[in-house]
PLY file of the C-alpha trace (Angstrom):
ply
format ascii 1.0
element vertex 432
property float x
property float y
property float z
element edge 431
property int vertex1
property int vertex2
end_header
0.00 0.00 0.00
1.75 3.57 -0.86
0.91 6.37 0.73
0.53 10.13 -0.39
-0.32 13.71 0.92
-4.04 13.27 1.87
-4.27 17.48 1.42
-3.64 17.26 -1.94
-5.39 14.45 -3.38
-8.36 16.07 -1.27
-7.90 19.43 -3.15
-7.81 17.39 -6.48
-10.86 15.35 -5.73
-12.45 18.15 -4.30
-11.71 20.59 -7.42
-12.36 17.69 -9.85
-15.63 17.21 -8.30
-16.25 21.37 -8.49
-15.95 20.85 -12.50
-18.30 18.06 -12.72
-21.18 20.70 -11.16
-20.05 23.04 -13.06
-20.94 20.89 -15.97
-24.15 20.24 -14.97
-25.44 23.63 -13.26
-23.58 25.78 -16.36
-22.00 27.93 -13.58
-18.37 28.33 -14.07
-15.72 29.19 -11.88
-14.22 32.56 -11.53
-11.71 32.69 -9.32
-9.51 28.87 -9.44
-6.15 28.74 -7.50
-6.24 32.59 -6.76
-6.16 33.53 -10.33
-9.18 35.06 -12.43
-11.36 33.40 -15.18
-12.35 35.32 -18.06
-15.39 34.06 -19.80
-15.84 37.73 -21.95
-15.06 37.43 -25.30
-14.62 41.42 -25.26
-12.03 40.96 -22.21
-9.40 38.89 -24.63
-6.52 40.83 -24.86
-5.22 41.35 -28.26
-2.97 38.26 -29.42
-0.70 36.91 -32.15
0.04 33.08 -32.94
3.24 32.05 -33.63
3.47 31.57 -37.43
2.45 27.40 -37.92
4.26 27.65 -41.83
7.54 29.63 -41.29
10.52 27.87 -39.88
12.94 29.33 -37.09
15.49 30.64 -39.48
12.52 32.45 -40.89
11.76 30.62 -44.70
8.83 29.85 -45.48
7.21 26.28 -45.63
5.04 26.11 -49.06
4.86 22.45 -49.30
4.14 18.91 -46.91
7.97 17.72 -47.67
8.43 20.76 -46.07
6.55 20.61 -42.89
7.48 17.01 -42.24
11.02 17.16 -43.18
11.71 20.33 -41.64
9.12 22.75 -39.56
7.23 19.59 -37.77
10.48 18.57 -36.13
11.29 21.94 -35.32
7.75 21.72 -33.19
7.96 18.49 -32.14
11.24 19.37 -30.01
10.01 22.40 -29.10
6.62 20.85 -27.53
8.62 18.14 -25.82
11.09 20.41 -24.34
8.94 23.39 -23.50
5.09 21.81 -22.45
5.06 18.21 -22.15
8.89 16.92 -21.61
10.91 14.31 -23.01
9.74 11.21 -22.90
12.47 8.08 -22.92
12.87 6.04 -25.69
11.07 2.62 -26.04
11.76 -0.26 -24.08
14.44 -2.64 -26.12
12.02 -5.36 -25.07
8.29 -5.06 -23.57
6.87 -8.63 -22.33
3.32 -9.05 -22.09
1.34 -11.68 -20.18
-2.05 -13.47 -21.82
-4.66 -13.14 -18.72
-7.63 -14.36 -20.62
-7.22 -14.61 -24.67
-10.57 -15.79 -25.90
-13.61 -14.48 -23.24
-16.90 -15.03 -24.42
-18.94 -11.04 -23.65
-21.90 -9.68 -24.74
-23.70 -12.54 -25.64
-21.74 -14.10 -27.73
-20.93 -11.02 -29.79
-17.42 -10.04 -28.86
-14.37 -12.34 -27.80
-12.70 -11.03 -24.54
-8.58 -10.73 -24.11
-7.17 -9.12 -20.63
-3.41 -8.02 -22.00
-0.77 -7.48 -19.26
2.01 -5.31 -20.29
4.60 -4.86 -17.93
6.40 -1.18 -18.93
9.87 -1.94 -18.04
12.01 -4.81 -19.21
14.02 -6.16 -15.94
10.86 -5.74 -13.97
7.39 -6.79 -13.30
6.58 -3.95 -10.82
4.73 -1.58 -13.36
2.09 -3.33 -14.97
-0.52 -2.11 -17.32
-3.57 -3.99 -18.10
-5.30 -3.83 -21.49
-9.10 -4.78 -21.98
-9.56 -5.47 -25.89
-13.27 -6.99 -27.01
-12.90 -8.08 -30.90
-16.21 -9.13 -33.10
-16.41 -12.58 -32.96
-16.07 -15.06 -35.61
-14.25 -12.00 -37.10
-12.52 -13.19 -40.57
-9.63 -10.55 -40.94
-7.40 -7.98 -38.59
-10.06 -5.74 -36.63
-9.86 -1.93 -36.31
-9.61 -0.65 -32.89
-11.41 2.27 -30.88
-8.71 2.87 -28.08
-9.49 4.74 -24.42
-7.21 5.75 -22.14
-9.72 6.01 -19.01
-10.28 7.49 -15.45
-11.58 3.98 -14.44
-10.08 0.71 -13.88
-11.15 -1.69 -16.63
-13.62 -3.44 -15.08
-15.28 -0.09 -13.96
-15.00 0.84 -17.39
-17.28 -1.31 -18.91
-20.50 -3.49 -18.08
-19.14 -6.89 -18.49
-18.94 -8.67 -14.66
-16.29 -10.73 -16.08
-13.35 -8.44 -16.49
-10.48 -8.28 -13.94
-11.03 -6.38 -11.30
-8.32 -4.00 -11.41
-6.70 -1.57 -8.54
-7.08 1.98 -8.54
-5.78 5.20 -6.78
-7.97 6.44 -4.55
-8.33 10.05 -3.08
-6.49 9.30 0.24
-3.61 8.13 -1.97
-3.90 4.27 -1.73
-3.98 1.83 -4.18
-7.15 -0.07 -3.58
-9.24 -2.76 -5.22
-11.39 -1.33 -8.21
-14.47 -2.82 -6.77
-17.01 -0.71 -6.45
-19.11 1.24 -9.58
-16.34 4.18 -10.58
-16.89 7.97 -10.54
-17.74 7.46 -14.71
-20.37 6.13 -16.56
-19.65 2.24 -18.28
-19.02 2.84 -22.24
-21.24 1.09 -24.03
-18.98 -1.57 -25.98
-21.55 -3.33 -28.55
-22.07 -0.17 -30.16
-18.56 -0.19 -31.27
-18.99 -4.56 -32.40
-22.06 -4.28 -34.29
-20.07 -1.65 -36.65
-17.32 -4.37 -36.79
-14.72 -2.81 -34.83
-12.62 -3.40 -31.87
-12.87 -1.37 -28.18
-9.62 -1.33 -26.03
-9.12 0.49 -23.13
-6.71 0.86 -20.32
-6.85 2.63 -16.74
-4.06 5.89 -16.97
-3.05 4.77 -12.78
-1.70 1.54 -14.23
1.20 4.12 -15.75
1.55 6.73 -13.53
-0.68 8.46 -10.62
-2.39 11.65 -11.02
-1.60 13.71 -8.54
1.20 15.84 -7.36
3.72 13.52 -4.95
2.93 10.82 -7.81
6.38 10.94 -9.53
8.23 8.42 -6.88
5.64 5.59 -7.58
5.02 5.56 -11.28
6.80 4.83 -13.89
9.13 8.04 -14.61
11.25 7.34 -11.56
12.40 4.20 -13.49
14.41 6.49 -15.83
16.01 9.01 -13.92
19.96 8.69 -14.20
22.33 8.52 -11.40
22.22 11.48 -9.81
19.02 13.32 -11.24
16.06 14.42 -9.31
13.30 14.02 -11.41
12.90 17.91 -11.75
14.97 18.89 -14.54
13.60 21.86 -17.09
12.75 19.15 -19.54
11.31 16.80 -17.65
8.53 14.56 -18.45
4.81 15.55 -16.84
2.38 12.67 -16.14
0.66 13.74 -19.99
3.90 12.57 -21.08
4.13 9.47 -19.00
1.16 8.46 -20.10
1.71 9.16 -23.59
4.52 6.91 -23.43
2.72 4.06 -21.64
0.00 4.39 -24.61
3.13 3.73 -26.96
3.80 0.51 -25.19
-0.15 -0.69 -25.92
0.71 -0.17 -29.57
3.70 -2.06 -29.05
1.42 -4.85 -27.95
-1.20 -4.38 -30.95
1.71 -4.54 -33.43
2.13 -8.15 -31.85
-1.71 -9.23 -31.53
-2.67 -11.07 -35.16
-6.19 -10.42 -34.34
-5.49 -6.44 -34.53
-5.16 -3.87 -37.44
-2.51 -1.68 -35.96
-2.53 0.10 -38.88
-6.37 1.13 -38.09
-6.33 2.39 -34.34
-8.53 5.73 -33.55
-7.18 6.66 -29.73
-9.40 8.69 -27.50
-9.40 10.47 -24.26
-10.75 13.26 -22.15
-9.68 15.84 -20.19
-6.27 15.85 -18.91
-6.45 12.60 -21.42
-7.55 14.70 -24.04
-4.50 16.15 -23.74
-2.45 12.83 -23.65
-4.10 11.69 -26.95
-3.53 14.66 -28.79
0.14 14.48 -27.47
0.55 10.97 -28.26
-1.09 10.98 -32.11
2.15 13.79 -32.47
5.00 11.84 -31.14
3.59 8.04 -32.04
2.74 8.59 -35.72
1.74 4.50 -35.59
-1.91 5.92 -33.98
-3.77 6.82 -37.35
-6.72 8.77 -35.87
-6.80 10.58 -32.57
-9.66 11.94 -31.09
-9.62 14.44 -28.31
-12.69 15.28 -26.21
-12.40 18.73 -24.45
-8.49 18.87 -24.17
-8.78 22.62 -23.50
-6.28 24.58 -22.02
-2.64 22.51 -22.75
-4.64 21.05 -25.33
-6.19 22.11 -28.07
-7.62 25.08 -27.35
-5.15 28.99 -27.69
-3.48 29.31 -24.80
-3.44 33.23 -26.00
-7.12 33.84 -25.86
-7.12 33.56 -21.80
-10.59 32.32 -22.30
-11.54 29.71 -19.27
-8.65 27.78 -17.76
-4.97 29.47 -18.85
-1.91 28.74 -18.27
-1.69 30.21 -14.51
-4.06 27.80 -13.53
-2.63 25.18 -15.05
0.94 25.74 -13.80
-0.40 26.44 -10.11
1.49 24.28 -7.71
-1.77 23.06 -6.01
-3.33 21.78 -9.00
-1.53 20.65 -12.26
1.79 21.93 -12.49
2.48 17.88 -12.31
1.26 17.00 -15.70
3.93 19.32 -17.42
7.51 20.24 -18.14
9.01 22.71 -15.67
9.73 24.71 -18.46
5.77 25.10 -19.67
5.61 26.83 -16.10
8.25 29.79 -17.08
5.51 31.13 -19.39
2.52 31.55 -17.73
4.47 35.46 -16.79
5.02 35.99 -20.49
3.29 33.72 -22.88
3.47 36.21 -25.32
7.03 34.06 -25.63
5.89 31.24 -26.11
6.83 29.94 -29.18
3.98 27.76 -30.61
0.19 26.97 -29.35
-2.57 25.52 -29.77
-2.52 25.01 -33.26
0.55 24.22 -33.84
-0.18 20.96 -31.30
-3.06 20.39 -33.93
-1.20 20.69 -37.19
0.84 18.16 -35.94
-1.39 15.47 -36.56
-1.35 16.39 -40.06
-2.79 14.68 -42.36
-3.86 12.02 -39.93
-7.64 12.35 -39.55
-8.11 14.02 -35.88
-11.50 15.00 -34.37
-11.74 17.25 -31.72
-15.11 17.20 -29.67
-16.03 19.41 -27.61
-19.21 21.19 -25.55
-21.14 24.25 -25.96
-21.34 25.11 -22.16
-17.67 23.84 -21.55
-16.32 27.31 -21.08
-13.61 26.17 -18.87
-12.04 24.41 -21.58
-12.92 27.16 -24.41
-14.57 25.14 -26.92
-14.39 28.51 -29.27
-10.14 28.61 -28.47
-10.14 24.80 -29.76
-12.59 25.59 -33.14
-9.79 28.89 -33.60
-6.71 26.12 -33.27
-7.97 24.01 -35.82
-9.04 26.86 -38.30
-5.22 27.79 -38.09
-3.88 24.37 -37.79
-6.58 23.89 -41.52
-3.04 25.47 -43.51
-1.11 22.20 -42.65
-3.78 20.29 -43.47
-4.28 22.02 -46.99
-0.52 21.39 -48.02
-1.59 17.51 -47.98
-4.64 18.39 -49.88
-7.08 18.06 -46.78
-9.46 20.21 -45.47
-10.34 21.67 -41.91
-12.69 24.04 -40.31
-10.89 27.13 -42.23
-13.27 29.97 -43.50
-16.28 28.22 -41.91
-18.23 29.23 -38.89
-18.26 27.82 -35.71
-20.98 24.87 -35.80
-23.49 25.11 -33.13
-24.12 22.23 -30.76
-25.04 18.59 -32.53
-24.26 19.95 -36.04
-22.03 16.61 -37.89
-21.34 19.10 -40.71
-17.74 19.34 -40.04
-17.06 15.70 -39.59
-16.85 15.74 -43.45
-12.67 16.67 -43.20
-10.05 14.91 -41.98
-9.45 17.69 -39.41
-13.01 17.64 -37.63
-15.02 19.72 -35.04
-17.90 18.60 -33.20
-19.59 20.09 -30.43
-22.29 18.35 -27.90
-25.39 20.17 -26.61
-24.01 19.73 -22.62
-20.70 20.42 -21.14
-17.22 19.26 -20.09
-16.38 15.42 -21.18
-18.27 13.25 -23.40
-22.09 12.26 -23.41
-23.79 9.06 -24.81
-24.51 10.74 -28.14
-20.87 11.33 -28.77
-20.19 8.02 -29.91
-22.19 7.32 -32.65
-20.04 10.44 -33.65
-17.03 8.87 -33.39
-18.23 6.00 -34.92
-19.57 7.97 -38.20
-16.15 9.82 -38.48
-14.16 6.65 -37.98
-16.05 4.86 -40.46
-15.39 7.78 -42.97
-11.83 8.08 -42.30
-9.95 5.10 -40.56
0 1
1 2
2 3
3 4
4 5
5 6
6 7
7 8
8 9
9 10
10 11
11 12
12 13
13 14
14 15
15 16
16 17
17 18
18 19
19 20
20 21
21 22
22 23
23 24
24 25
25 26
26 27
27 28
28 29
29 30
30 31
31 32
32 33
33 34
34 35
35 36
36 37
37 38
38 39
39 40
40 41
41 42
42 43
43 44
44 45
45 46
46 47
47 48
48 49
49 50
50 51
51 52
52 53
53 54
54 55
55 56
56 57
57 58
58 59
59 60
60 61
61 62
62 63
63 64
64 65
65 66
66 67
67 68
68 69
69 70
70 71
71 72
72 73
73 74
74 75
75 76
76 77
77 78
78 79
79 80
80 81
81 82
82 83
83 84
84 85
85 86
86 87
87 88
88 89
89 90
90 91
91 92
92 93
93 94
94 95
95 96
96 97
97 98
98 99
99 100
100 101
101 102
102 103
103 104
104 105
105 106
106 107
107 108
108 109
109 110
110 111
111 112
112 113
113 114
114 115
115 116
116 117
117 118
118 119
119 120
120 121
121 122
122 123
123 124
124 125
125 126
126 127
127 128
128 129
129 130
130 131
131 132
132 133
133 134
134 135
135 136
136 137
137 138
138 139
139 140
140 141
141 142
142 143
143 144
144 145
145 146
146 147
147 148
148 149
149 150
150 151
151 152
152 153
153 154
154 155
155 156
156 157
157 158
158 159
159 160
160 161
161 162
162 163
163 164
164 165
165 166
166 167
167 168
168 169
169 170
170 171
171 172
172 173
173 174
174 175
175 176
176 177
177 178
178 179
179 180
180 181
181 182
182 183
183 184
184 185
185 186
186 187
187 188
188 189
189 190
190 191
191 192
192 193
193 194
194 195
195 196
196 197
197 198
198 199
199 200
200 201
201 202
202 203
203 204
204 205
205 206
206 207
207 208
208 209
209 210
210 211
211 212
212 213
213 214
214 215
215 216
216 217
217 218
218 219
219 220
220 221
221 222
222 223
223 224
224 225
225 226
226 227
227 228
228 229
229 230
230 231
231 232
232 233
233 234
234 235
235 236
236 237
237 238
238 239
239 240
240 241
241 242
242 243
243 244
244 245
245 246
246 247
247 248
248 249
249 250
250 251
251 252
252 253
253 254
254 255
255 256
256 257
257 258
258 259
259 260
260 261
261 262
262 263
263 264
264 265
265 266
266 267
267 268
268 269
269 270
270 271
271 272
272 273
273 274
274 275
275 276
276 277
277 278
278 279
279 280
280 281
281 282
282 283
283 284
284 285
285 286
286 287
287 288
288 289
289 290
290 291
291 292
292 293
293 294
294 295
295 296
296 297
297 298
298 299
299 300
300 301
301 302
302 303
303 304
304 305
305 306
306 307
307 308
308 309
309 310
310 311
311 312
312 313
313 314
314 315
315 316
316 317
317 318
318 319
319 320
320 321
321 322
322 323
323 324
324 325
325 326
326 327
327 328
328 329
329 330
330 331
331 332
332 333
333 334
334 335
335 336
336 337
337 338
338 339
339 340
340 341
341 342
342 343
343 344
344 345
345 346
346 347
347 348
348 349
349 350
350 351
351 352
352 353
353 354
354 355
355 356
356 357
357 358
358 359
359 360
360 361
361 362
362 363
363 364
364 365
365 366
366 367
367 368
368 369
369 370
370 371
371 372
372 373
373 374
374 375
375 376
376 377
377 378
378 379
379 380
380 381
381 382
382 383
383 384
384 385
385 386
386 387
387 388
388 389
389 390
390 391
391 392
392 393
393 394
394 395
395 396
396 397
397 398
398 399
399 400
400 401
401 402
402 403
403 404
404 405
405 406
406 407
407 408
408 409
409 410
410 411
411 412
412 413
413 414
414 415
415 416
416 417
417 418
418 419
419 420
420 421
421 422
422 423
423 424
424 425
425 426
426 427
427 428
428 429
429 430
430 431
């Protein structure tokens, strides 16, 4: 059993839980960790993105050879060093334990595996476990919807059959996963009857969410003698888990029964934000979708609309989940040299949805429409299309699922809703 500050997994549960009622009584915050929200569009201060299609020495980028050759790596080093950290390179070897290979679920529809993947390779301390349902009696390699969750696996999903997993719980303890979780159970058969795969995995099997997490998750194993764990470039728990998503693709490379090449990864949130990070530095993830990544995500970290970067890099809340460095800006992030949409563009020309909610104005569902207007130049140089010169769809309007760079926003707030994932479905079945 590990123990951690009870003060400030109290203050997490405790603001976590503030969000949720904001979601459902539309009544935003407007103070958060001593710092001001502005939800007034006329209060935006006047702003300028960093330019997504001019390099650092200043020439311009006019074609995709370009950008991926060239002005993507430039932003991929800069993102790693600046917001997210560096994340280590790959394991030489991962092993992986069968728990259950052929489970019968959902009435015969789906076959059940339970995938152990242990994350480092002289030790079985830090072990992930994967949750994969697959159409039965399928004849060829199955696409994959992929979710990186708040819940343990079997809290995940209605299916009394799954392992019941261990989670962290808000006095800092890892306990049994045995009671109903804090989310609602996805519904998997959805996802069969279209012929693909579900997959999920529970983010605490990789590294704990909260502040004193760093000596019991997985970064710890890759500090050199000597280090701390707190240098400039350092590795957040987005990045951590990021990397731990990278070692479940290693796995579906493996898996016979899996299109690896056809694997649409989603997450919320803070996970949001993982996904969106991961679909830049794990090009093997072909479609990413990101539900209300907001602020660190995909929304302008310029507008200071909802959540910025102050609130963010506040030591009582989620300073954590970032480089050191991404904290050095929240003074001047005029400096900053990319944003939003530069974290977008990266995905290019990978089909990426971004979903959002009209009355999530915490996470500025208006900054994260802006992004991926900007981030639509990147897109054009591969001959796609994004949101550019349209106008921001209102709530429930599918018309922008039509480009590989899509928009969708739910009537409701922060996270996703039940009708989200027909969406999901629709836009994987157009572009994965």
């Amino acid at each position: 059993m590990m123990h951690f500050s009870k003060r400030i997994l109290s203050c997490f549960f405790l603001f976590s839980l503030s969000l949720t009622s904001y979601s459902q009584n539309n009544t935003p915050p407007d103070t958060v960790a001593g710092f001001p929200v502005n939800y007034n569009e006329d209060a935006i201060p006047p702003y300028t993105l960093p330019k997504l299609l001019e390099m650092e020495n200043g020439q311009a980028v006019k074609d995709s050879k370009t950008w991926m050759n060239k002005r993507r790596p430039e932003l991929l080093r800069a993102v790693a060093e600046l917001q997210y950290g560096k994340t280590p390179p790959a394991p030489k070897k991962t092993a992986f334990d069968v728990l259950e290979k052929d489970g019968v679920a959902f009435d015969g529809k789906a076959t059940r595996k339970q995938i152990r993947v242990y994350l480092t390779e002289d030790s079985k301390d830090h072990p992930m476990d994967l949750l994969i349902y697959l159409p039965k009696n399928s004849t060829k390699k199955t696409p994959i919807f992929f979710t990186i969750s708040f819940s343990a696996n079997n809290q995940s999903v209605d299916d009394p059959a799954v392992k019941i997993g261990e989670i962290w719980n808000r006095d800092g303890v890892k306990v049994k996963a045995d009671q109903p979780g804090r989310f609602r159970a996805t519904n998997v058969e959805q996802f069969i009857d279209e012929g693909y795969g579900f997959a999920t995995v529970y983010y605490g099997d990789i590294d704990p969410d909260f502040k004193d997490g760093f000596d019991f998750g997985i970064r710890k194993e890759f500090l050199k003698d000597g280090e701390t764990g707190i240098q400039p470039d350092e590795w957040g728990t987005i990045s951590a888990w990021s990397w731990g998503l990278s070692r479940a693709m290693d796995y579906f490379e493996k898996d016979n029964d899996i299109d690896e090449n056809r694997i649409a990864l989603m997450g919320v949130s803070r996970l949001g934000k993982t996904v969106l990070w991961t679909g830049i530095r794990d090009t093997r993830y072909k479609m990413i979708i990101a539900s209300c990544s907001g602020e660190g995500g995909a929304a302008l970290a310029r507008r200071d609309y909802g959540e910025n970067i102050k609130h963010m890099s506040s030591p009582s809340r989620y300073a954590y989940q970032f480089a050191p460095n991404y904290h050095e800006y929240s003074t001047h992030l005029e400096d900053f040299p990319f944003d939003a949409h530069s974290l977008v563009a990266m995905i290019a020309p990978r089909p990426l949805l971004l979903q959002t909610g009209d009355t999530d104005f915490w996470s500025d569902p208006k900054g994260e429409f802006l992004a991926a207007q900007e981030a639509s130049k990147v897109y054009q140089l591969f001959g796609e299309n994004g949101p550019e010169g349209k106008d921001m769809p209102a709530a429930g309007d599918t018309n922008l699922l039509d480009n590989k760079l899509g928009y969708y926003m739910h009537d409701g707030g922060h996270g996703t809703v039940p009708s989200d994932y027909p969406v999901f479905i629709q836009f994987m079945k157009k572009y994965l």
